[in-house]
Backbone as ProteinMPNN parsed JSONL, in Angstrom:
{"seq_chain_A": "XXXXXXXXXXXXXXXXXXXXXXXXXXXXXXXXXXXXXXXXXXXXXXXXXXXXXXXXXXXXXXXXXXXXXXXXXXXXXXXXXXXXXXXXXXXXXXXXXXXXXXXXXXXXXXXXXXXXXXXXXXXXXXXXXXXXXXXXXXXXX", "coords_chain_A": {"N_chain_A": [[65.893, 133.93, 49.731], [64.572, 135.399, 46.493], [64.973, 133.049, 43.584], [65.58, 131.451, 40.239], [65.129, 128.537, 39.514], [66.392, 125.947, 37.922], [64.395, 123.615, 35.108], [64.282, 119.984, 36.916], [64.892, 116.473, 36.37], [64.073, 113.596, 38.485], [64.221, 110.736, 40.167], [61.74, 109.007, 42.127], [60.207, 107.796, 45.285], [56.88, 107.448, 46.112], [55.336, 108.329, 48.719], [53.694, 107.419, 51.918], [52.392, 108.695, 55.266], [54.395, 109.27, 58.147], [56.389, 111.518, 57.656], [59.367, 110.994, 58.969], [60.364, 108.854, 57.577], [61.575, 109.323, 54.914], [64.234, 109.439, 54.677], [64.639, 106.717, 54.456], [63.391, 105.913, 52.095], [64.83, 107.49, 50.601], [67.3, 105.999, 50.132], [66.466, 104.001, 49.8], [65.657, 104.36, 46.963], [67.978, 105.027, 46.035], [69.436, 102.362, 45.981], [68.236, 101.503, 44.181], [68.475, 103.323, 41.835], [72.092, 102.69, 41.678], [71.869, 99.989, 41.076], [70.872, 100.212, 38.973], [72.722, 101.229, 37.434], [72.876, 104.288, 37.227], [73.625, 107.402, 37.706], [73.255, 110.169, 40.311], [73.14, 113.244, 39.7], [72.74, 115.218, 41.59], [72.247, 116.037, 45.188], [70.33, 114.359, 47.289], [66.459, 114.432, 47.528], [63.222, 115.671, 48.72], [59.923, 116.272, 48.237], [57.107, 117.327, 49.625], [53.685, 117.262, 50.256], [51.448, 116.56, 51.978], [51.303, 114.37, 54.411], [49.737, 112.39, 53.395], [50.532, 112.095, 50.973], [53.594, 112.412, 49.36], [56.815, 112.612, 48.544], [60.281, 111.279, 47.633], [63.702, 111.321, 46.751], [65.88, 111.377, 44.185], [67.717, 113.597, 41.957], [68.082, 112.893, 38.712], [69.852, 112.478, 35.353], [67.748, 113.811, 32.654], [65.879, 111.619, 30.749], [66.476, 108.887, 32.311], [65.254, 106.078, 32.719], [63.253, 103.903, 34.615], [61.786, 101.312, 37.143], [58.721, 100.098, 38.684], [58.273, 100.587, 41.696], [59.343, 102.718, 41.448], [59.147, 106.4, 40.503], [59.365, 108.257, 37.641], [59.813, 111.985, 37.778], [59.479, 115.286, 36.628], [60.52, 118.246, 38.053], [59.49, 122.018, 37.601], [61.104, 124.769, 36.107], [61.336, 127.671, 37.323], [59.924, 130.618, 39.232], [61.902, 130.25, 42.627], [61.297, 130.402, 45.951], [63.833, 130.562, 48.163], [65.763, 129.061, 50.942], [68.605, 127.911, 52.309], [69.991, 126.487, 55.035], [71.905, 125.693, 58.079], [73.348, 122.449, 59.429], [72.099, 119.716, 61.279], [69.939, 116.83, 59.203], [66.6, 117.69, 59.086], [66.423, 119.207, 61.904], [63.925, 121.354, 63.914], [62.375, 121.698, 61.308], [59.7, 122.574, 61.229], [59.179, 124.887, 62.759], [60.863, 126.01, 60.867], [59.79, 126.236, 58.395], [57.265, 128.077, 58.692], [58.741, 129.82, 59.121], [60.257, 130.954, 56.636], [57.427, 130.575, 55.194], [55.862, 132.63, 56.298], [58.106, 134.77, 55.577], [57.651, 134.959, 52.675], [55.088, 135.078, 52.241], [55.198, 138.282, 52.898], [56.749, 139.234, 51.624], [55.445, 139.862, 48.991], [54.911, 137.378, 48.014], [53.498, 134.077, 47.092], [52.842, 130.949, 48.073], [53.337, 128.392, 44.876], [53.386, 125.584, 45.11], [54.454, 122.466, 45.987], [56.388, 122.261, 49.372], [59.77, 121.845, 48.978], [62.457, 119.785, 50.148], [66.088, 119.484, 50.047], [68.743, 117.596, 50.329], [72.213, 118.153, 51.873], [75.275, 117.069, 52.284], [77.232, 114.445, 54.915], [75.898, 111.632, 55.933], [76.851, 110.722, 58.094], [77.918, 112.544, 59.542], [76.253, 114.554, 61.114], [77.595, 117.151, 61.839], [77.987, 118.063, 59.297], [75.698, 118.583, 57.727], [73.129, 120.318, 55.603], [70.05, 121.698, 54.868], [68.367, 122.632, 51.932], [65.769, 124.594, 51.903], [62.995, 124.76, 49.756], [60.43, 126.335, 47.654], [58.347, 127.09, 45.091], [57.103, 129.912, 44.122], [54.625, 132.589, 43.318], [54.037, 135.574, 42.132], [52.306, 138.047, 44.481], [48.847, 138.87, 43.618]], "CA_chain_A": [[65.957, 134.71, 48.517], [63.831, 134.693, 45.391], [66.075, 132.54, 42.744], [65.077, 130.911, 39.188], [65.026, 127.451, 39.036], [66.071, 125.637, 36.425], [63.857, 122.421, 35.655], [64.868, 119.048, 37.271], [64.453, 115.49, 36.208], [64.514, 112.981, 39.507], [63.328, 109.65, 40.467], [61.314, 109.235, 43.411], [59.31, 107.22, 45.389], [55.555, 107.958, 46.336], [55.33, 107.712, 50.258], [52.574, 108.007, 52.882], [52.45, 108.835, 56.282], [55.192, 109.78, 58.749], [57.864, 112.147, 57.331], [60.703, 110.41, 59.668], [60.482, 107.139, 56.753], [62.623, 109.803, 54.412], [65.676, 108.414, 54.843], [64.271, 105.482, 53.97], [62.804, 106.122, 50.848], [66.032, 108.112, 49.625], [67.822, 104.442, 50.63], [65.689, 102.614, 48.275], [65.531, 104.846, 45.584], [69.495, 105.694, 45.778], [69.815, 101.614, 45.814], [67.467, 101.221, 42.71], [69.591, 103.611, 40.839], [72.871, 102.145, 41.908], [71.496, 98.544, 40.611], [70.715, 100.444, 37.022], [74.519, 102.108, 37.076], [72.371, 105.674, 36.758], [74.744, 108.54, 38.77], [72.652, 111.192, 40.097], [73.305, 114.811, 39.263], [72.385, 116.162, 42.564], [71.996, 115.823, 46.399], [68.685, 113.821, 47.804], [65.473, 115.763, 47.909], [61.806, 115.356, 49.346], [58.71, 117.159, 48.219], [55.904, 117.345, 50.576], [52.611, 118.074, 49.936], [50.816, 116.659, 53.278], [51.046, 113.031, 54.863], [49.381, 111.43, 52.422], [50.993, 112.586, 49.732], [54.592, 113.173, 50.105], [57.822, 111.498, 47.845], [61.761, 111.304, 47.885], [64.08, 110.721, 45.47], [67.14, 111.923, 43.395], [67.706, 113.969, 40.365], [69.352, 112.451, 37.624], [70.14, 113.139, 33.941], [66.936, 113.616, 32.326], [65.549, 109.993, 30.17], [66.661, 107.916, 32.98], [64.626, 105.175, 32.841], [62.805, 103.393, 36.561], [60.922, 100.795, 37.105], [57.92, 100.534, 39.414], [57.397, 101.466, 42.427], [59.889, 104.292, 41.385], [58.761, 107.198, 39.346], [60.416, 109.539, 37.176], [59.066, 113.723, 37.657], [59.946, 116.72, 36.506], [60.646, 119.532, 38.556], [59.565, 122.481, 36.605], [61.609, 125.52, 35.993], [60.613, 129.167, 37.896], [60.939, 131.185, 40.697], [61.55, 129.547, 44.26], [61.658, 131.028, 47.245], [64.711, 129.726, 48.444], [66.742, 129.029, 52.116], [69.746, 126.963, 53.083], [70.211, 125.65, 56.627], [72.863, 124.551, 57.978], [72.906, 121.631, 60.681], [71.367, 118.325, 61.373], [68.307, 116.964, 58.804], [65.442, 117.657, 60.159], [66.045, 119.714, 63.441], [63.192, 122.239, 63.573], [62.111, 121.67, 60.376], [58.629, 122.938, 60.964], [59.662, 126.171, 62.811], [61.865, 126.723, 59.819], [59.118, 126.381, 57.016], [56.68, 128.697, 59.012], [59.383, 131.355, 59.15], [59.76, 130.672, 55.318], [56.04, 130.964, 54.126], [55.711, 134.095, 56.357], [58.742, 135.903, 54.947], [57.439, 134.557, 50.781], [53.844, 136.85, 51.751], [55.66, 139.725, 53.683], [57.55, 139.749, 50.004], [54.56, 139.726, 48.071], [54.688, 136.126, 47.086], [52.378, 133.195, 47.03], [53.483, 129.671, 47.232], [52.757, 128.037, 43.831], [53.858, 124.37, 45.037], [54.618, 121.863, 47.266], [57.635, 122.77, 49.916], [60.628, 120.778, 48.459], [63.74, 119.961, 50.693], [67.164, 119.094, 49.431], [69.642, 117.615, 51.513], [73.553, 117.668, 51.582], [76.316, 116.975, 53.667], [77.307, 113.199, 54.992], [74.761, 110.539, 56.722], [77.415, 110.113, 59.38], [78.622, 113.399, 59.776], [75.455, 115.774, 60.799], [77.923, 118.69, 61.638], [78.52, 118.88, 57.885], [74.546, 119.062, 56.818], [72.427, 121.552, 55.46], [69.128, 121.739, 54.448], [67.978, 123.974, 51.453], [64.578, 124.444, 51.82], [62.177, 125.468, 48.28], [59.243, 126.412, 47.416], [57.678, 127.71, 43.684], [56.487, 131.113, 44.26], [54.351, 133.405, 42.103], [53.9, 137.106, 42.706], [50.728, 138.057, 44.43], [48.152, 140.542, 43.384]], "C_chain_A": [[65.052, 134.095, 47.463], [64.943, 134.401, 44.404], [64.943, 132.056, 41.53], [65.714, 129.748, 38.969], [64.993, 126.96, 37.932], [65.149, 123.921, 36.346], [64.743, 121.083, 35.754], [64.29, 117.757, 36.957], [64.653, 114.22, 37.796], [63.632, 111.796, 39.388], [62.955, 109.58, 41.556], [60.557, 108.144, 43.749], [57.982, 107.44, 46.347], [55.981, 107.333, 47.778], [53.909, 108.361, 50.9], [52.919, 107.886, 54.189], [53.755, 109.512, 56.718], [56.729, 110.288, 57.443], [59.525, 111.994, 57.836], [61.046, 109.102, 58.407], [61.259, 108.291, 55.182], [63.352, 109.726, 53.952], [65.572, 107.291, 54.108], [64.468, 105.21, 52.677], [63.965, 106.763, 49.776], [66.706, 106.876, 49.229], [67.513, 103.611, 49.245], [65.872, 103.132, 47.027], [67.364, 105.247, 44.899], [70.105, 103.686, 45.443], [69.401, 101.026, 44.53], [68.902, 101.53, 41.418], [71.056, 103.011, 40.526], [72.854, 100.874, 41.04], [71.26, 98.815, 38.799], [71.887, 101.336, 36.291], [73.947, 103.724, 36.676], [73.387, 106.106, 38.506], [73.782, 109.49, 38.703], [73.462, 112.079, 40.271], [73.357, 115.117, 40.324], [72.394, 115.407, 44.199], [70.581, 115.738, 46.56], [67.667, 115.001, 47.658], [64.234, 114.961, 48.223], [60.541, 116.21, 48.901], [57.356, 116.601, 49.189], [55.011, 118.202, 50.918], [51.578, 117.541, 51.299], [51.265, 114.798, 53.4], [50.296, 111.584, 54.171], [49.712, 111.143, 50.853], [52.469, 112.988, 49.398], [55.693, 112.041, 48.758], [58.85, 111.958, 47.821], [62.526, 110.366, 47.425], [65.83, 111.264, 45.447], [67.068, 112.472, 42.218], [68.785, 113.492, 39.834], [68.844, 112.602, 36.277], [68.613, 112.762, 32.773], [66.706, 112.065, 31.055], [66.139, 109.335, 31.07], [65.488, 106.72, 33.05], [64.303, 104.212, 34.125], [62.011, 102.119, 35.767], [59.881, 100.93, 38.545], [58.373, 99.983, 40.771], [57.996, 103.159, 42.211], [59.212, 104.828, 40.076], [59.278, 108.023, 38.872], [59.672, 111.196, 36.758], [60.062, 114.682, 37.298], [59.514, 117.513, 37.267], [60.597, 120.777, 37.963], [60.438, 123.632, 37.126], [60.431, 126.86, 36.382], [61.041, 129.573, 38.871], [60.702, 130.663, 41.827], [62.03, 130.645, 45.13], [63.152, 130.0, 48.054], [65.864, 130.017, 49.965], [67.686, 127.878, 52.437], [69.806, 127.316, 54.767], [71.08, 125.106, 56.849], [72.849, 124.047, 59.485], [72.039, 120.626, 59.783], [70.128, 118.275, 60.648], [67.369, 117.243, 59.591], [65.225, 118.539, 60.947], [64.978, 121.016, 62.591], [62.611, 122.841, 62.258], [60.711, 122.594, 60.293], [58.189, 124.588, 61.463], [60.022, 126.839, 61.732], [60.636, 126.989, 59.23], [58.389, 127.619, 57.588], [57.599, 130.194, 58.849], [59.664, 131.634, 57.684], [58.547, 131.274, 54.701], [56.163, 132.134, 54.817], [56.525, 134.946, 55.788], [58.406, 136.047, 53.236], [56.317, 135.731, 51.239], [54.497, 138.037, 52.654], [56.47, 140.427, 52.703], [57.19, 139.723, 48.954], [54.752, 138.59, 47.276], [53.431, 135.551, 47.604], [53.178, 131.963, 46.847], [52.441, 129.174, 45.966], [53.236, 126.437, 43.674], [54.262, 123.97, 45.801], [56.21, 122.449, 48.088], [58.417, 121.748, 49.3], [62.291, 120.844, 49.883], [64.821, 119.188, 50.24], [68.406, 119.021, 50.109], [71.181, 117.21, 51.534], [74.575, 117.507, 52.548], [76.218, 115.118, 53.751], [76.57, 112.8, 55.966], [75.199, 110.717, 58.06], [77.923, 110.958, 60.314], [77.256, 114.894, 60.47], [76.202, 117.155, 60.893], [78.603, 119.405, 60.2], [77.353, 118.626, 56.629], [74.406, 120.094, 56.814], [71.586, 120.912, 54.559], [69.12, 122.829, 53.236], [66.313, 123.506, 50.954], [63.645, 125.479, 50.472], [61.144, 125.062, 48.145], [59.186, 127.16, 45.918], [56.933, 128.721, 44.467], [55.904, 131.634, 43.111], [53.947, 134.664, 43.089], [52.37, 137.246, 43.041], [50.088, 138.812, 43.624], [47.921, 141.324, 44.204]], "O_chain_A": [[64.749, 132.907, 47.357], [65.826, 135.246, 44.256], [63.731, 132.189, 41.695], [66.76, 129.736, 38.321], [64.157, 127.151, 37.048], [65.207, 123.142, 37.298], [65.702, 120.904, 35.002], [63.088, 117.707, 37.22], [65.856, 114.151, 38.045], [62.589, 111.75, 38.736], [63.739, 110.086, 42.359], [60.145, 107.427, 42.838], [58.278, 107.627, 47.528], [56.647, 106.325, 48.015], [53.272, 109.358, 50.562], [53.747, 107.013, 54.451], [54.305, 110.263, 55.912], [57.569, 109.68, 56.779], [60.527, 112.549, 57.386], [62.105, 108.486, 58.523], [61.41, 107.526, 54.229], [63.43, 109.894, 52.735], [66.356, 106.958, 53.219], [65.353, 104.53, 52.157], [64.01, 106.609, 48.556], [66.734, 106.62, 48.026], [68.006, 103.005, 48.294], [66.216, 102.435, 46.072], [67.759, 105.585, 43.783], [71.107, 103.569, 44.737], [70.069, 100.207, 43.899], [69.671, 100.88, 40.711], [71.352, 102.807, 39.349], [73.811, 100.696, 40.286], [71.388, 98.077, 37.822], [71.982, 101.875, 35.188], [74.593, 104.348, 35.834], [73.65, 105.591, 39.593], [73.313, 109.851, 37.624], [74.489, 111.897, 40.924], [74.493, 115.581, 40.416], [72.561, 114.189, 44.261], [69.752, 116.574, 46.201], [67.943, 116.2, 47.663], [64.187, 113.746, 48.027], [60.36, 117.069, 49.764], [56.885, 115.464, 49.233], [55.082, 119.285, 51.5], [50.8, 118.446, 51.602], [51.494, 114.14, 52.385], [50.324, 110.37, 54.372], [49.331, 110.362, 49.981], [52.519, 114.181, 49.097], [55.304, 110.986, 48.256], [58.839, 113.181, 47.963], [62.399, 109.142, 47.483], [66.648, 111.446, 46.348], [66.384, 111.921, 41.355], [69.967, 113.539, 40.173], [67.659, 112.814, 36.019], [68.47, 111.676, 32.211], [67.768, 111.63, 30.609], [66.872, 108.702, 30.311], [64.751, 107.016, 33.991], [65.313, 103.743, 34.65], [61.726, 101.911, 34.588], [60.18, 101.751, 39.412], [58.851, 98.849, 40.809], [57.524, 104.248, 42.538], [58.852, 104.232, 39.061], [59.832, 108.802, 39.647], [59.139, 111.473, 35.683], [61.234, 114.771, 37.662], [58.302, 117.696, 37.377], [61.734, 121.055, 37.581], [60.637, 123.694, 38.339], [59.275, 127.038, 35.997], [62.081, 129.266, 39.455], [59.546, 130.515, 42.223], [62.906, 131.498, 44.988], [63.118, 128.804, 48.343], [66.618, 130.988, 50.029], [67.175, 126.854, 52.891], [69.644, 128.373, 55.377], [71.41, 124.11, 56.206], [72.533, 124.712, 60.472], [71.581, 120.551, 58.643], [69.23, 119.079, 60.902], [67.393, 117.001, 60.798], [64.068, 118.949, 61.034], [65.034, 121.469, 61.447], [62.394, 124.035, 62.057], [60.604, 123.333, 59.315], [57.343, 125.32, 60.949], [59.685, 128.001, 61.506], [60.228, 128.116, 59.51], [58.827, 128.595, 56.978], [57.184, 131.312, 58.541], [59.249, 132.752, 57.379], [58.548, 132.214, 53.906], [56.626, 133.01, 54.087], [55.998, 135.981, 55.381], [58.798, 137.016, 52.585], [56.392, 136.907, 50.884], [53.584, 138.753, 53.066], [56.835, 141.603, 52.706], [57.907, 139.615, 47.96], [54.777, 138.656, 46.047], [52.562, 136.112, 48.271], [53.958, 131.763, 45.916], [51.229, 129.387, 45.919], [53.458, 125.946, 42.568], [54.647, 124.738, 46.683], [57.064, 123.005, 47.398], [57.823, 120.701, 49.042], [62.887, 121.844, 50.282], [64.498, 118.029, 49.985], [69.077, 119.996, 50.448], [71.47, 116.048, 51.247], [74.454, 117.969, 53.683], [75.476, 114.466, 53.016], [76.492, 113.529, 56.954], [74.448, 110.847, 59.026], [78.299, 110.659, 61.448], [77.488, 116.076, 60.218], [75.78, 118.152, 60.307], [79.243, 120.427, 59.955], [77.523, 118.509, 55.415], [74.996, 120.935, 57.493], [71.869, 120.022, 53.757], [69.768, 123.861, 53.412], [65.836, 122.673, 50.185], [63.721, 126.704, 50.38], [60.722, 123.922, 48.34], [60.161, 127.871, 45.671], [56.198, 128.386, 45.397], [56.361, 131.362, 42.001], [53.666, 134.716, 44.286], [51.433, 136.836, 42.356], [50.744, 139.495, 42.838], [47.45, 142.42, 43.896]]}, "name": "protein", "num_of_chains": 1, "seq": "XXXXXXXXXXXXXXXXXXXXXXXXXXXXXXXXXXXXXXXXXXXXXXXXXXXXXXXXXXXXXXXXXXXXXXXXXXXXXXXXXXXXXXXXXXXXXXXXXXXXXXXXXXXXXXXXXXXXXXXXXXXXXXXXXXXXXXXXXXXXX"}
């Protein structure tokens, strides 16, 4: 569905290469916060813009304050294209997105931003994940 995003403040940390190091990166950045008594707002997320470029974080209550290697972004406010998943991180992740971008132009969109994924449910538990997978859309011409 197309939805309206409202904007998000998160901390994150810049990653490269393999998209399996994720986990990881949530890990560190969920132990950062922890260490600065900041509570995030929300369930993990990932934006990924290609392999070299890619970061995963947490949103929490906008002015949170990081230090480095973490960074603090705004997520801006607009319309996403938006799907929940439910099941194990990950499985068929790349099936999914493809069925995704094709249904955004078969509905006269356009992505207008990196895919974002946002992940909930327990570490230990995968039969009580779900993915919700987002993208920034703008209407074509």
């Amino acid at each position: 569905e197309i939805e309206q995003a409202g904007a998000q403040t998160a901390v994150v940390l810049r990653m490269r290469g393999a998209y399996v190091q994720a986990r990881a990166a949530v890990l560190a950045v969920e132990s950062h916060l922890r260490a600065a008594g900041v509570v995030p707002v929300g369930p993990p997320l990932g934006r990924f813009e290609s392999e070299q470029h890619w970061d995963a974080g947490w949103p929490v209550p906008p002015g949170t304050r990081v230090e480095p290697p973490f960074e603090l972004v705004t997520l801006p406010a607009g319309p996403v294209a938006s799907l929940v998943v439910t099941g194990p991180w990950g499985r068929a992740s790349n099936d999914r997105w493809a069925s995704l971008f094709r249904w955004i132009v078969e509905n006269g969109y356009g992505p207008a931003g990196p895919p974002i994924e946002v992940w909930s449910g327990e570490d230990s538990q995968p039969q009580s994940q779900s993915t919700e997978m987002r993208i920034a859309v703008t209407k074509a011409r």
